[in-house]
C-alpha distance (Angstrom), angle and dihedral (degrees) to the residues before:
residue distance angle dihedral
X1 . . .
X2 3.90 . .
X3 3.90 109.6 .
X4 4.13 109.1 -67.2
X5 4.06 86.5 -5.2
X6 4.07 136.7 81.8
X7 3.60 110.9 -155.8
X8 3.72 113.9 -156.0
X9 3.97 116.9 -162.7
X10 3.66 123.7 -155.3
X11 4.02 119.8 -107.1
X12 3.41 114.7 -96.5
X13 4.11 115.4 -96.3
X14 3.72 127.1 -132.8
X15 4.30 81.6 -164.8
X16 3.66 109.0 90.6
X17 4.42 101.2 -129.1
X18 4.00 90.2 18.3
X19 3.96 82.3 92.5
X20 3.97 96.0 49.4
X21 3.43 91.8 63.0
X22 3.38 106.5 44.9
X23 3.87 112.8 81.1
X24 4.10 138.0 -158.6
X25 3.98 109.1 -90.5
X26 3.76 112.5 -135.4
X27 3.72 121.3 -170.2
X28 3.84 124.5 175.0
X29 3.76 121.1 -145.8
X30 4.18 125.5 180.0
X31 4.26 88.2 -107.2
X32 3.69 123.9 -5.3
X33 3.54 121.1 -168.4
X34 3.96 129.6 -158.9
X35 4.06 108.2 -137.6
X36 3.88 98.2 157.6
X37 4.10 99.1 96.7
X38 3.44 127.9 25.5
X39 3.68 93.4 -163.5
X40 3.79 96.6 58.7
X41 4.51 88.4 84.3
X42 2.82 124.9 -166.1
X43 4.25 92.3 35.6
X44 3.75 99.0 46.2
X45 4.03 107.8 96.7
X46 3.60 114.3 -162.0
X47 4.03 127.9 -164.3
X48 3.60 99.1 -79.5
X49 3.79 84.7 46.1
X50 3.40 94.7 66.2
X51 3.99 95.3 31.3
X52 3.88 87.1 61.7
X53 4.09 90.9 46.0
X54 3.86 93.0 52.3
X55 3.87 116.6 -20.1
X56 4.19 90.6 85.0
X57 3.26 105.5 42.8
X58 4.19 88.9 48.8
X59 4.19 88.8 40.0
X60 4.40 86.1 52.9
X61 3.57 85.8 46.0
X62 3.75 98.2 50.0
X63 3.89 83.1 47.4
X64 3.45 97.2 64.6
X65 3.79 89.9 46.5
X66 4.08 112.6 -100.4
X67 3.37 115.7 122.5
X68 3.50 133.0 -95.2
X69 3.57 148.9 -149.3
X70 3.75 132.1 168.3
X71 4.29 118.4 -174.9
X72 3.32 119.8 -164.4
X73 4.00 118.1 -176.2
X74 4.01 118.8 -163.0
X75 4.02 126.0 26.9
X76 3.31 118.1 -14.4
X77 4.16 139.0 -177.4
X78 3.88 100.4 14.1
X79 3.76 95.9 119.3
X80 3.90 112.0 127.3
């Protein structure tokens, strides 16, 4: 995760020019959030992380009755 991006690298190859070829995979999303280790501070984003980012400005919204819709792709709701 690198601010509003997640980076993926390839796998590294036992085949010597199976590596060359293969690149880094960016993708750029509006927030991303890293949720995979709590011990890597100040990266990890818990639930009330990501709440505060989007959750009240969608929730005030909702309140004052447009609709809305909040998709989140990967795991979700295992904070303690």
């Amino acid at each position: 995760m690198e601010d509003n991006q997640t980076v993926l690298h390839p796998p590294p190859s036992n085949n010597k020019g199976e590596n060359s070829r293969k690149q880094s995979k960016v993708f750029a999303f509006d927030h991303c959030f890293w949720s995979m280790d709590e011990s890597n501070m100040p990266k990890y984003a818990g639930q009330e992380v990501v709440f505060q980012c989007l959750g009240e400005g969608i929730l005030e919204n909702a309140f004052q009755g447009y609709n809305a819709c909040i998709f989140a792709y990967g795991q979700t709701g295992l904070d303690p």
